[in-house]
C-alpha positions in Angstrom: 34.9 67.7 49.8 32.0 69.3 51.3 29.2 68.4 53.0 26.6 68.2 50.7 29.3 66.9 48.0 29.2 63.6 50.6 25.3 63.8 50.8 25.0 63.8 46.9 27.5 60.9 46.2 25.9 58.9 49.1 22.2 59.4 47.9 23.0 58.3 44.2 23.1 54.8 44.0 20.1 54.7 46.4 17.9 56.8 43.9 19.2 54.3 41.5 18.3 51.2 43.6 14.4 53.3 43.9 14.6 54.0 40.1 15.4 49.8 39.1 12.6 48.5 41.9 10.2 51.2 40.2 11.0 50.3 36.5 10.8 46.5 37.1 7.5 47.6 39.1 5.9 49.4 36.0 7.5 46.9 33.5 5.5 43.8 35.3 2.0 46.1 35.4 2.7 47.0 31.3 3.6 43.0 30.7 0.1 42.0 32.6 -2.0 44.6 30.6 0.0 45.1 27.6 0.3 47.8 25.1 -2.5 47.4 22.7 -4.9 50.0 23.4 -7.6 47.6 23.9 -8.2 45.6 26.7 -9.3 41.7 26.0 -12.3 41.0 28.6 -13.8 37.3 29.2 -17.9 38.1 28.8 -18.4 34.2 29.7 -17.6 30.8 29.9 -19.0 27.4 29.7 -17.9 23.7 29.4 -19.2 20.6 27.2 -18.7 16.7 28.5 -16.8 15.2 25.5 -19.8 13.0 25.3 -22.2 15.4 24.6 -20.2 18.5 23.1 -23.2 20.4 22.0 -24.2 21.4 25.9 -22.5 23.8 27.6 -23.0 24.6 31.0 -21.1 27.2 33.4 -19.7 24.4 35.6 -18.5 21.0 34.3 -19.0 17.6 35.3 -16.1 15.7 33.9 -16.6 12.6 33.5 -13.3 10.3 33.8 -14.4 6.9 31.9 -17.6 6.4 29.8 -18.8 3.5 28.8 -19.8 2.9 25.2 -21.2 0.2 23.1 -18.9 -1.0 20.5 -19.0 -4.0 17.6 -16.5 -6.9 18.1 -16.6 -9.9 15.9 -20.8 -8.9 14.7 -21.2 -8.8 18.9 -22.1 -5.9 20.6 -20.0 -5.6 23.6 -19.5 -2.9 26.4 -16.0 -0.9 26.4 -14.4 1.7 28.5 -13.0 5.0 26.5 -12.1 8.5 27.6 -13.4 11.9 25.8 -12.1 14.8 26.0 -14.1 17.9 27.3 -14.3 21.3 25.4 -14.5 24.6 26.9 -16.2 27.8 25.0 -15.4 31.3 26.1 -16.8 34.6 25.1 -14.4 37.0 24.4 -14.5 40.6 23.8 -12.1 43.7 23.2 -12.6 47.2 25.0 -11.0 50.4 24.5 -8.5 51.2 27.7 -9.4 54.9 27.0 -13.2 55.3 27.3 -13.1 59.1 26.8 -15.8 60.0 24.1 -13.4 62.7 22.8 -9.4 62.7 22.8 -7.8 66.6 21.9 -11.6 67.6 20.9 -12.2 64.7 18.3 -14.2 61.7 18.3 -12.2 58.3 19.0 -12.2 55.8 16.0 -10.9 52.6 16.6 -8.6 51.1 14.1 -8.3 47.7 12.1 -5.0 47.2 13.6 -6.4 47.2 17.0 -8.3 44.2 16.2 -7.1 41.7 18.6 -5.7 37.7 16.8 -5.5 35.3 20.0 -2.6 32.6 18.9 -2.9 30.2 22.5 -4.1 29.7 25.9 -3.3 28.5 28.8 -5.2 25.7 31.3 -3.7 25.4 34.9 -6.0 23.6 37.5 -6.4 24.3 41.3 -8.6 23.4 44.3 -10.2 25.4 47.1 -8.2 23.5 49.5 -4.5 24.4 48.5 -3.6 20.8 47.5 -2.3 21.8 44.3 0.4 19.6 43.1 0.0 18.3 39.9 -0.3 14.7 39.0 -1.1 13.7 42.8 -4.2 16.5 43.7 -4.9 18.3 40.0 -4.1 17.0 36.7 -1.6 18.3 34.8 -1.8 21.8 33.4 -1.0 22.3 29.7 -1.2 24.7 26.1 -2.8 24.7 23.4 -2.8 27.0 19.6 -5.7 29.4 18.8 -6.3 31.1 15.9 -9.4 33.3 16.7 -9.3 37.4 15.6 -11.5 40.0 17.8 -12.2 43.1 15.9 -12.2 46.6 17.7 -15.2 46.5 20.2 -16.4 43.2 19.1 -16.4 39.7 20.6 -15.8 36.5 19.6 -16.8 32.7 20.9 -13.5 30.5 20.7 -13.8 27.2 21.7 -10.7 24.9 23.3 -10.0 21.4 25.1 -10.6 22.1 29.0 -9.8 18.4 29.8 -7.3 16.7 27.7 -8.2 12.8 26.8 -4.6 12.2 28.7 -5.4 14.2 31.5 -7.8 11.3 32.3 -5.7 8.6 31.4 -3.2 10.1 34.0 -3.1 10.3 38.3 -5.4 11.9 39.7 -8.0 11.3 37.3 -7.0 7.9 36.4 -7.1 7.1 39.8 -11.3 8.0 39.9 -11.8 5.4 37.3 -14.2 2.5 38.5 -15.3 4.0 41.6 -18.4 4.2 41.0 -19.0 7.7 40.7 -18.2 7.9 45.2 -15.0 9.9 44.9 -14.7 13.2 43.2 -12.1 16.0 42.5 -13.5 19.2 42.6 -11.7 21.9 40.8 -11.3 25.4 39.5 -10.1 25.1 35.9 -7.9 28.7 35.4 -7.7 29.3 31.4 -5.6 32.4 30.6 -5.7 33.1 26.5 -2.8 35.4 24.9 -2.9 37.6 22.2 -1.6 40.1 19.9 -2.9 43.3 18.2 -1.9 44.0 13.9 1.1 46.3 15.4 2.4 43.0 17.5 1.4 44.8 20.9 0.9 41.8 23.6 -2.2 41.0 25.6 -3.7 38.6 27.7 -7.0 37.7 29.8 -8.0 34.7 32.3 -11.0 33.3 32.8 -12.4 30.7 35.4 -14.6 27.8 35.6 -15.8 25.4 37.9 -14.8 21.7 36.9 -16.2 18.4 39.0 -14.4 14.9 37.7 -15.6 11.8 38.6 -16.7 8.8 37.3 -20.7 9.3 37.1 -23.0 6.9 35.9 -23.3 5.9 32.1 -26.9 5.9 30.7 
C-alpha cells in the first residue's frame, strides 16, 4: 500500500466528521430561518393590564391582584380577583430575496407565500440571570393562533402575555398584598411559529418589558 493510499484512507472519516458538523451547522441556520421565502418580522409590540384591555403600552405593568367591587346578598362588598393581561404584536412578512429582478423578470410574490401563524410561545427572564421558573419568573407556557399574513403585508394578532394562573402561582403569588413595595421586573420573550400554503416553517421573537406588582387599585 502506498503512501498516499494511507494518506487517503486516513483523511476520509475526518472529511466525514467536517461534512456531519457542517450539515448539522447549516441544518440549525435553515431550522431558525426556515424555507419559506419570506421572512416573518415583529414591526411592534405592546401589552394591555387585563383590567383595562383597550390600552396598550410598549412596557407592562402587571398587576398581580385587583380589587373589584362585587354584590353579595344586595351588599356591595370588596373582593380580590386576578386578570389576565393581553399582548398585541405587529407582524409583518418580507421577501428574503429583495432583488427587484430575478433572471431579468420582475419578482411577484405568490398566494402561497402568505404566511398562517398556528402558536406562540411566552418564556420570561430577568436582567439579573435569576431565571428559574416558579421561584424568580413565572412559568413560561403556549398558546394556538390562527392569524394569516399575506405576501408583504402585516397583520396585528393579539395573545395572553400573563396567564390568570401565572398570578395565582410563586413568584407572582408571592407579590400579592404587599402593597405594591416589591416588584419583579421582567423581559417577557414571545417567539410566534408559522407556516407558508406549501407547509415551509417559520418563526420570529419579539420582546417586551413586563413589571408585576401589586399596584394600587383606584
Amino acid at each position: 500500500m502506498t503512501t498516499r493510499h494511507i494518506w487517503s484512507n486516513a483523511m476520509r472519516p475526518l472529511l466525514a466528521a467536517v461534512c456531519v458538523l457542517s450539515t448539522a451547522s447549516c441544518g440549525s441556520e435553515l431550522l431558525r430561518t426556515g424555507h419559506t421565502p419570506m421572512l416573518l418580522v415583529v414591526e411592534q409590540m405592546g401589552g394591555a393590564s387585563g383590567q383595562d384591555p383597550g390600552a396598550f403600552t410598549s412596557a407592562l405593568l402587571s398587576d398581580v391582584q385587583a380589587i373589584v367591587e362585587v354584590e353579595v346578598n344586595g351588599v356591595e362588598v370588596q373582593q380580590a380577583t386576578t386578570f389576565n393581561d393581553l399582548g398585541r404584536a405587529t407582524i409583518s412578512s418580507q421577501r428574503k430575496d429583495q432583488s427587484d429582478l430575478v433572471g431579468g423578470l420582475t419578482q411577484v410574490t405568490s398566494p402561497l407565500n402568505g404566511i398562517t401563524l398556528t402558536r406562540y410561545r411566552v418564556n420570561y427572564r430577568r436582567a439579573d440571570g435569576r431565571n428559574t421558573p416558579g421561584v424568580d419568573v413565572p412559568f413560561g407556557f403556549d398558546g394556538a393562533l390562527s392569524s394569516t399574513i399575506p405576501p408583504e403585508g402585516s397583520v396585528d394578532v393579539i395573545f395572553d402575555l400573563v396567564r390568570h394562573s401565572s398570578k395565582r402561582e410563586p413568584p407572582l403569588a408571592n407579590l400579592a398584598g404587599g402593597g405594591g413595595l416589591r416588584f419583579i421586573n421582567a423581559i417577557a420573550e414571545v417567539t410566534f411559529f408559522g407556516r407558508d400554503q406549501n407547509g415551509n416553517e417559520t418563526m420570529v421573537t419579539g420582546f417586551m418589558d413586563v413589571i408585576f406588582g401589586d399596584f394600587a387599585d383606584e
